[in-house]
TIVEX-975620 format. One record per residue (C-alpha): residue number from 1; residue in one letter; chain; x, y, z. Coordinates in Angstrom, 1 decimal, always signed. Each point is the difference from the previous one (the first is absolute). Layout:
N
   pos   code   unit     east    north       up
   NUM      A      A        X        Y        Z
...
//
This chain:
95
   pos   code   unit     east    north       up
     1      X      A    -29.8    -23.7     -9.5
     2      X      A     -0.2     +3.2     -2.4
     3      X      A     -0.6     -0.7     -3.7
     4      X      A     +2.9     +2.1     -1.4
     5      X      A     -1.5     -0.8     -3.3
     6      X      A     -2.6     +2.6     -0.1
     7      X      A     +2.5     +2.9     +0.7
     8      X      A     +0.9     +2.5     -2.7
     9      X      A     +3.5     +0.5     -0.3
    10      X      A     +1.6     +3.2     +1.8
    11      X      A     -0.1     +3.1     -2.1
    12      X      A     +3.5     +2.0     -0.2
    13      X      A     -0.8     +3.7     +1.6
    14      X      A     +1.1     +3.0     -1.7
    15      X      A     +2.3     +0.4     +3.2
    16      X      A     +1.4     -3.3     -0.4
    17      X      A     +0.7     +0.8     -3.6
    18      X      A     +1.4     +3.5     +1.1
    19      X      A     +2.1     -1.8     +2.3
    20      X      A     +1.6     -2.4     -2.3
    21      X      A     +0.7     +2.3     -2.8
    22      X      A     +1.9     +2.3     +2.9
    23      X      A     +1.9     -3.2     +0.8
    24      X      A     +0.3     -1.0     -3.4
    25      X      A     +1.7     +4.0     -1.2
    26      X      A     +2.3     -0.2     +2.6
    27      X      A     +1.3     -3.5     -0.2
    28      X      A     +0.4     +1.2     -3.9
    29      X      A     +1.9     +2.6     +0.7
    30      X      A     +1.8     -1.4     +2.8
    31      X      A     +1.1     -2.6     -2.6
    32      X      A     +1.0     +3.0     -2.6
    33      X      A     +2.5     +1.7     +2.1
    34      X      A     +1.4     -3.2     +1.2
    35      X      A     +0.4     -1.1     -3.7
    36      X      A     +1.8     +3.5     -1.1
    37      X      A     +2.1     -0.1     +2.7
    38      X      A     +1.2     -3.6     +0.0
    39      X      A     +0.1     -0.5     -3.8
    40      X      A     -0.2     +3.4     -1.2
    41      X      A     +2.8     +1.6     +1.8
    42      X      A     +2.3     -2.8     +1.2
    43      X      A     -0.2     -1.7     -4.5
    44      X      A     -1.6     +2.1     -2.3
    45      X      A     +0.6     +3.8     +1.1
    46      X      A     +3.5     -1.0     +1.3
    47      X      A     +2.2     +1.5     -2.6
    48      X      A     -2.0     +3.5     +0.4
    49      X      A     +0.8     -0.4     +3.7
    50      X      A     +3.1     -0.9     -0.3
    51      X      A     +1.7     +3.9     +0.6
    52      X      A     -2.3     +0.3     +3.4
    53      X      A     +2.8     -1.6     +3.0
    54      X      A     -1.5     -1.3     +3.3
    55      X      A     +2.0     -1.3     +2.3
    56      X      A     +3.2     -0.3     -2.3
    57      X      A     -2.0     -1.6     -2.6
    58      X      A     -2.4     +0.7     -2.6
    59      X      A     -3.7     +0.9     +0.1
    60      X      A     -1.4     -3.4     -1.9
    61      X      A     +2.7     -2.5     +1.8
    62      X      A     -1.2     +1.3     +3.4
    63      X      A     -3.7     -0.7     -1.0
    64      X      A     +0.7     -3.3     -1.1
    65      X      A     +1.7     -0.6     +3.3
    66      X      A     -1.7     +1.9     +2.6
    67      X      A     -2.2     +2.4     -1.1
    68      X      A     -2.8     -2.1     -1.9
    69      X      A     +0.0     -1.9     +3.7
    70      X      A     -0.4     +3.0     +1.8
    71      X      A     -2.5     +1.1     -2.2
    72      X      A     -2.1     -3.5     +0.4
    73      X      A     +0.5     +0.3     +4.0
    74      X      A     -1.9     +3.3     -0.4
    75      X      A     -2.5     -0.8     -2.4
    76      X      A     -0.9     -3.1     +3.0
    77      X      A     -0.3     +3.1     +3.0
    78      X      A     -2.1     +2.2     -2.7
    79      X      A     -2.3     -3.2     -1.0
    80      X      A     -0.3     -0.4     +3.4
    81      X      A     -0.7     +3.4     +0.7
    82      X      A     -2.2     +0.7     -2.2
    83      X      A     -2.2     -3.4     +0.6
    84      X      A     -0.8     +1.0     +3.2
    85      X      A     -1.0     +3.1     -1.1
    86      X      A     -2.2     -1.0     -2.5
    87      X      A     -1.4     -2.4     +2.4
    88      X      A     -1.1     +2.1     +2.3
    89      X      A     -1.7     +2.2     -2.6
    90      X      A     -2.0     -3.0     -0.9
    91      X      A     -0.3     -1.5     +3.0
    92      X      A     +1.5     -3.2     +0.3
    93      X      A     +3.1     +0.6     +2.2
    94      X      A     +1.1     -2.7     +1.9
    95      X      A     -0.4     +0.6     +4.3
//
């Protein structure tokens, strides 16, 4: 058996920390358009949007109802998306 005792512990590359801040921005920002649309829009910009009609209703009622889901349905395909993407640049993509 190995003595795992005398091991240093692994050092974080630069590309691993490249990586993870990538991951990191676009989970961020991911989570900032998914908060201005669900909350912004559909509660606190509602009155502003209340002029705007969609679908025989107004602008704010049809992100609370719809549109903040809509936009989270995307912001899954473009996390996705974009993950695969920068996993190939970094080469860990899965086979």
């Amino acid at each position: 058996m190995a003595d795992h005792s005398t091991h240093t512990p692994h050092a974080v590359s630069e590309a691993d920390k490249g990586y993870w801040a990538a991951n990191v921005r676009i989970i961020l920002i991911s989570l900032v358009i998914w908060a201005l649309c669900s909350f912004g829009f559909a509660i606190l910009l509602r009155p502003l949007l209340s002029g705007i009609s969609v679908g025989g209703t107004d602008l704010g009622f049809w992100f609370a109802q719809q549109g903040s889901i809509l936009v989270f349905l995307a912001l899954i395909f473009f996390y996705a998306w974009r993950m695969n993407k920068l996993d190939r640049e970094y080469g860990v993509e899965e086979e």
